[in-house]
N, C-alpha and C positions, 0 to 999 in steps of 0.2 A: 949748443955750438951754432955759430952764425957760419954761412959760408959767404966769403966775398968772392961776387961774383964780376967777374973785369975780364970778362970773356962772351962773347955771343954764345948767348943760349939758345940752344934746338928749341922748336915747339914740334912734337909728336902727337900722334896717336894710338891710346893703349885702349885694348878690349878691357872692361871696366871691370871682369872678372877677374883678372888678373893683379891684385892687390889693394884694388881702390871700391868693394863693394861687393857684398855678397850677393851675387845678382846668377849668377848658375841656376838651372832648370831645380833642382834639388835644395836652391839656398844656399850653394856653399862659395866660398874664396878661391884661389888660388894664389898662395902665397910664392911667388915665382923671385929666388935671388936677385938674378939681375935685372928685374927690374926693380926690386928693392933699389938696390944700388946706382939705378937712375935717375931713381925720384926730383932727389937733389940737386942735379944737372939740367934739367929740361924743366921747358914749359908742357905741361903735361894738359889734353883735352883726352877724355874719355866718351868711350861708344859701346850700349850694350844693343844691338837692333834688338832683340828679343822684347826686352823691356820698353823701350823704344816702342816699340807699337805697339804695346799694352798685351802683351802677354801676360804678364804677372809674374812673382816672385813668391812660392814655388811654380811651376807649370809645367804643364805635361813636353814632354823633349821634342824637338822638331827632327826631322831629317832630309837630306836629300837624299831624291831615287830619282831613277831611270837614265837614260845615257847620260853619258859626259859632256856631249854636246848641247844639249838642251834635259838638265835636268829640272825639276819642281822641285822646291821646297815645301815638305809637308809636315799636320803633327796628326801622325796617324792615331791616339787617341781619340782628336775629335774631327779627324777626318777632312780637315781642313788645308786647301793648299795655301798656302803664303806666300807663294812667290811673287804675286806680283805690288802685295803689301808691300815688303823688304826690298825690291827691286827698285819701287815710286820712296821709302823711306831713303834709301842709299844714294838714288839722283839728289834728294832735298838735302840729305844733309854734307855730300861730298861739293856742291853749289855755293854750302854756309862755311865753308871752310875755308881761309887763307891761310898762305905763306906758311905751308907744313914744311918739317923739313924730312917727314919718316912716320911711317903706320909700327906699329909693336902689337901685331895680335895675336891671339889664341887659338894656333894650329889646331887642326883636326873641329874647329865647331862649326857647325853645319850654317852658321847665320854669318859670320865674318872669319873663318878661317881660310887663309890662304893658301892650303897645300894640306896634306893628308887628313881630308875630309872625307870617312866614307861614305861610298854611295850604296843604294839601296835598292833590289832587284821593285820593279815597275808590280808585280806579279804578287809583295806580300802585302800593298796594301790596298784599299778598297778607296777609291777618290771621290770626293765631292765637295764642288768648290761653295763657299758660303760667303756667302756679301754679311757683313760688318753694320747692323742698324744704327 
């Protein structure tokens, strides 16, 4: 079925886990309804920063700790902060971005979630920053 389309269509942004690629720290999807049900209406551009800056696809899980006001992003695994990876990624590609009309992300993840993201006491991990050769 073709949809005719004789209506302005939104362009959004959808966390790329969220239907469009197994891109999750584990490899897996997220098969989320409505955004099934949006697909077909919008100009869709996808954003996974994980993948994004070369973490890989499985990889060890990132988290944010220490206050709210100033936390880090880290993967305590290997000990590595990212924050300022993810922070110089999100200036570049929020710059490459026109005429959105609306972000669709993946609450609670620690690299583009917008709202119930836990955080992580400063005290259970062991820090150290590693420069990228």
């Amino acid at each position: 079925m073709t949809l005719k389309r004789d209506h302005v269509v939104p362009k959004d942004v959808f966390s790329r886990c969220l239907g469009f690629e197994h891109c999750r720290c584990n490899g897996n999807i997220i098969v989320e309804p409505a955004v099934e049900g949006l697909k077909p209406f919008v100009d869709v551009e996808t954003v996974c920063p994980e993948v994004e800056i070369e973490l890989g696809v499985p990889r060890d899980p990132i988290r944010l700790i220490g206050e709210e006001a100033c936390p880090r992003l880290v993967q305590p695994a290997t000990r590595r902060d990212l924050t300022e990876t993810v922070k110089g990624f999100t200036d570049r590609r929020l710059a490459e971005l026109k005429a959105l009309d609306g972000f669709i992300l993946k609450y609670a993840s620690p690299s583009c979630g917008p709202r119930e993201v836990p955080r992580h006491c400063v005290g259970a991990f062991s820090l150290k920053h590693t420069r990228r050769h």
